[in-house]
Structures are given as C-alpha cells and as structure tokens.
N, C-alpha and C positions, 0 to 999 in steps of 0.2 A: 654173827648170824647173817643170811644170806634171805635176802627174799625175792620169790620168785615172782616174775610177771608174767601173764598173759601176753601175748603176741598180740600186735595190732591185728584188725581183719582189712579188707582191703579198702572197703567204705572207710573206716579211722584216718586208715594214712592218708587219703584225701582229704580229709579235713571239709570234706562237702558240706555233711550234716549239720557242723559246728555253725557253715558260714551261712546257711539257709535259717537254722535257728535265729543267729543274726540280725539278719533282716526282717524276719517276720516281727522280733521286737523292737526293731526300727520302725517299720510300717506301722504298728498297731499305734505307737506314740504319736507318728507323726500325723495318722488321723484321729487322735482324741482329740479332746478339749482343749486349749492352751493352758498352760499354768504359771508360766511367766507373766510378770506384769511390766508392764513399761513404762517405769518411773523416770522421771516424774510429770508423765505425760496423765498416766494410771496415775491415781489415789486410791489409798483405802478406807472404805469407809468403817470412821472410827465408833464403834457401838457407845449406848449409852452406858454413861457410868465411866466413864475413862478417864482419867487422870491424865492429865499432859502436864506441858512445863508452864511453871509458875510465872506470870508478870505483874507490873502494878498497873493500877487501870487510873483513870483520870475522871475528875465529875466534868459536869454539862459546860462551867468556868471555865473547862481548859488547866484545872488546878491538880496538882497533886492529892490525889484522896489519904493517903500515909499521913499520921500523925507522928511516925516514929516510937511508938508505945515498945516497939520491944520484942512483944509477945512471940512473933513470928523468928526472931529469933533465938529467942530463948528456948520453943517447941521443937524447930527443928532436928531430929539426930541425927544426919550426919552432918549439922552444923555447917550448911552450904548458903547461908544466908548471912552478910553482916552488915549494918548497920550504924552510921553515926549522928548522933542525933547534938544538938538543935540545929537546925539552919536556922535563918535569919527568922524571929519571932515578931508578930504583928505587921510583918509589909501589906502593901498592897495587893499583889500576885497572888498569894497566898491567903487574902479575906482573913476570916475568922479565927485559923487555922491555929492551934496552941503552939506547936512547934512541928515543923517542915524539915523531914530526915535530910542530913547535911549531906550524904551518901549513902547509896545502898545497892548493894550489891547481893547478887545469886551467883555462886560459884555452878552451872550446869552438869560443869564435871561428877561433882559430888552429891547434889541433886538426888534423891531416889523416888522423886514425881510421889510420896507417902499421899500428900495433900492435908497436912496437921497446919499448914500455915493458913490456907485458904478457912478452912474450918476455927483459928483460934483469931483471925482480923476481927475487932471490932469495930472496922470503921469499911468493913468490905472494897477493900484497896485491894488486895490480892484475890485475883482468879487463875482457875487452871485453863489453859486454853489447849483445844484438841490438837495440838502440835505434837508431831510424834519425826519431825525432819530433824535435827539440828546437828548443825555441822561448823564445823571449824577447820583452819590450818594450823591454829597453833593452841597451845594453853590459853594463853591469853584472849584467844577473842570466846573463848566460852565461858568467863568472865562475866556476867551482863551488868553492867552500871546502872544507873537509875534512869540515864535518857534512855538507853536501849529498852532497857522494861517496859517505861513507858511508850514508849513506840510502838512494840508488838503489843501492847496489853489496850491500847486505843481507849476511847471514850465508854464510862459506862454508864447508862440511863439511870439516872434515880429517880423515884416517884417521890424522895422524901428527898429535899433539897435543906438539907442539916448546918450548911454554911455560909448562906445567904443572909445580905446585911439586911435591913430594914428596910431601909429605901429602898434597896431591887425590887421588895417584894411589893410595897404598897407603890412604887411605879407602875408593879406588872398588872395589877389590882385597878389601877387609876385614883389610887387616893391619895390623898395630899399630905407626906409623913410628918 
C-alpha cells in the first residue's frame, strides 16, 4: 500500500513558520517567571508537617538522651536502624543513665523518613529534622553512627530535666543536699 502526500507549499519548504513558532516560545519563557532554583544558594521552604531524616539529640549535660530501649528499632520497617546496647552502665558522662547504646546507627540508604521511631522514643532522643539534602560519595558515609547523629541532631531543651543527680539540682536551688 502506497500513500500519498500532499506537496509542500512554498512557506513549508522554508521552514519560516516553524522557526518563528520557535521563538515566540522562547520569548514567552524567557520573560516568565523563573522556575529554576539555585541550590543550594535557594532553599525550599519545607511545610509543616514534614518528616526529614531521623537523628539522636542530646540533653542540656551534653549527654546522650538514648537509653538503648530498642523500641526504635524493633518499629522500624525497612529496618534501617541498629543498635547495640549496653555501653558502659553507671559512668560519670552518662549520670543516671541505665544503659548508654554501645552503637547506633541509621542506615539513610534505607531510611523511608515513615517517622515510627521519633513517635515510639520514650525517652525523646530521636527527632526528625527538616533535612531534605543528604548526600554521599559512597555507601558508607550514608551510614550515620551515633557521633554523626548526634552532631546533626544538636542539643535538645528539656523543661523536665529526668537525669539530674541530686546535688545539681539542690546546687541550682542554693540548698544544702
């Protein structure tokens, strides 16, 4: 089967039409609005309610808030969080603390920011922070260990200070324990 075409006209064979079309949607873009952004000059602002990536945070001590309980990763599904628990039990660094996770780590890779861990911490060691950058060269540095955690996951204010000796507190008081 043979099909037949229409013959160019002689506007067609110039190709004029095509290349004035062209332009004109060139032109119209290049005076819209921008929609690029220039990261990481630009940020976006991240609405509430957002889930970022998980760290551990630290009390007002400078101390590990983690007790190692578990929970966080036993909740997890895709099981990007592990944990080994005791570290050193009754030091000094660690105050009151029952047991201080010997390691812990958040695989980011695997990570799916749910937010089950931040919601199942009893001891609100884990928060999500509005982080939506994270980047790596390799496997390994998405990774994050328990200093890195703590590093991005910084100090967090408690109005209930839950592991404070005696004496700090009747110091802070001016009484005499």
């Amino acid at each position: 089967m043979i099909v037949k075409r229409d013959k160019l006209t002689f506007w067609e064979r110039l190709y004029l039409p095509a290349i004035i079309g062209g332009f004109k949607v060139t032109l119209r873009h290049f005076f819209n609005k921008k929609v690029t952004m220039q990261y990481p000059e630009e940020k976006w602002v991240v609405p509430p309610g957002y889930r970022g990536a998980p760290y551990l945070v630290k009390d007002q001590a400078d101390r590990t808030k983690c007790v190692s309980c578990q929970l966080c990763e036993f909740v997890c599904p895709p099981k990007a969080i592990r944990i080994t628990p005791p570290g050193p039990q009754g030091s000094p660094e660690v105050g009151n603390v029952e047991k201080a996770p010997k390691e812990f780590e958040i695989n980011m890779l695997r990570c799916i920011f749910c937010g089950f861990c931040q919601e199942v911490c009893p001891e609100e060691a884990i928060f999500l922070m509005k982080d939506y950058s994270l980047t790596g060269t390799s496997r390994g540095e998405m990774i994050y260990n328990k200093e890195k955690l703590l590093s991005l996951g910084g100090v967090h204010q408690d109005k209930i200070q839950k592991w404070k000796h005696k004496a700090e507190e009747a110091k802070e008081q001016g009484v005499a324990p």
